[in-house]
C-alpha positions, 0 to 999 in steps of 0.5 A, a space after each residue: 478489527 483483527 489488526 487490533 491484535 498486532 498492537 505489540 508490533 505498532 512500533 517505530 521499528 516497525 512502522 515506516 508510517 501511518 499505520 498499514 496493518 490498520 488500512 489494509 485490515 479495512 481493505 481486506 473487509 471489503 475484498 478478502 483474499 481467499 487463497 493462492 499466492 500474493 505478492 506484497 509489493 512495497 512491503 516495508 518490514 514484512 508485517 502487511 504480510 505477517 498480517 496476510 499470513 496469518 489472518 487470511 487465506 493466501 498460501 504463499 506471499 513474496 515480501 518485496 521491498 526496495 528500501 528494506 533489504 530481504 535480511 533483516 526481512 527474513 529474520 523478522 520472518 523467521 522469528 514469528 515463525 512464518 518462514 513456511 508461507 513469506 518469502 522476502 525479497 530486495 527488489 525494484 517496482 520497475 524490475 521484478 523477478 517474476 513470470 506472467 499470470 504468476 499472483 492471485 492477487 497483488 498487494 501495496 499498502 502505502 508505497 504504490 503511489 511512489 511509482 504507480 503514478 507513472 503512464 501505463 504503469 499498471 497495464 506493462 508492470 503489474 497486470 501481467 503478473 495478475 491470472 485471469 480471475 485474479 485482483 488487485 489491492 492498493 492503498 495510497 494516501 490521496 487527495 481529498 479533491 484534485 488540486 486545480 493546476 497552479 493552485 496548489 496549497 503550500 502546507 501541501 508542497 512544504 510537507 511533500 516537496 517533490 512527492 507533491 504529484 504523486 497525490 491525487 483523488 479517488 476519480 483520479 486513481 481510477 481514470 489513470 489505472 483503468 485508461 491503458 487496460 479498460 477492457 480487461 479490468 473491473 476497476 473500484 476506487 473510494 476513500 478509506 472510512 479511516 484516517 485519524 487511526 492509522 495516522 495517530 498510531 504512526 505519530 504515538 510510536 515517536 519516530 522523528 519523521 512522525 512527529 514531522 508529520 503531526 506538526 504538518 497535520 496539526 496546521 491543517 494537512 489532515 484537511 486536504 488528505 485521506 487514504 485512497 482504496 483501490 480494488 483492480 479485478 482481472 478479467 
């Protein structure tokens, strides 16, 4: 895989978790991105779109994250030399600075279920940003299958807490994108062909919260997660 080539910057600087370069590699596979402008949306530390940058066709990429400040961003992206096609930016999910029809394609690795879960989300926050012929490329960690109401397992809401309901299955996904804007998408929703990987690189960088982690999937998380790829296509 081309992520392969980023080993060096598998780091516990670098990662916020499991490893994103390696899900958003395989996504990519399956839907490249073959020039234009892309909004990386819950970037992290910006290397989703050093990956984006110099492993696909995309022209120009907005680094956007509300957690990481655009400063430290911007360094990283000055110092490998990308400071000509990432543009890193400090914002909010629920508030972004940009116009209609202004992206070719919309990128979020790992951070869209923080805030996508929410009704109409996809349809008033990240559609109109989208041209027609555009798309669409999230990556979550989900469910394996739906939990049933007041049946919820507590390895899964020790590990989670309050996040518990931002997870959920494929067939979930999809239903919740494509109810509030059916007509005007082409909407495809699977389980990721990896788990283990992304997973153990994150917990080999020995970040403390990975090694939380590793305990929780150790004691039988791993059994009731995967990831979840969606790829959402503007008509």
């Amino acid at each position: 895989m081309r992520a392969d080539r980023y080993k060096h910057l598998f780091t516990k600087e670098l990662l916020m978790g499991p490893n994103a370069v390696r899900l958003l590699d395989e996504l990519l596979e399956d839907s490249p991105i073959e020039g234009g402008r892309v909004l990386d949306l819950g970037c992290g530390t910006a290397l989703t779109s050093l990956f984006m940058a110099k492993e696909t066709a995309a022209e120009q990429i907005f680094a956007v994250d509300l957690w990481i400040p655009a400063t430290p961003n911007w360094q990283r992206i000055k110092a490998w030399g990308m400071e000509h096609k990432i543009i890193p930016l400090h914002a909010d999910a629920n508030e972004l600075p940009f116009p209609d029809d202004f992206f070719d394609v919309v990128v979020s690795v790992d951070s869209y279920h923080y805030y996508g879960c929410k009704e109409r989300f996809f349809a008033d926050k990240i559609l109109p940003l989208i041209r027609k012929g555009g798309k669409a490329l999230f990556i979550v960690p989900g469910l394996k299958k739906e939990f049933e109401s007041g049946n919820i397992p507590a390895i899964m809401t020790e590990w989670a807490g309050d996040e518990t309901s931002s997870f959920h299955d494929a067939g979930w996904w999809k239903n919740h994108i494509a109810k509030s804007c059916e007509d005007r998408i082409e909407i495809e929703v699977y389980e990721s062909g990896q788990f283990e990987q992304p997973w153990r690189e994150w917990i080999d960088t020995g970040h403390e919260f990975a090694a939380t982690d590793k305990e929780f999937l150790d004691r039988g998380l791993d059994r009731l997660l995967n990831f979840v790829n969606m790829i959402v296509r503007v008509k």
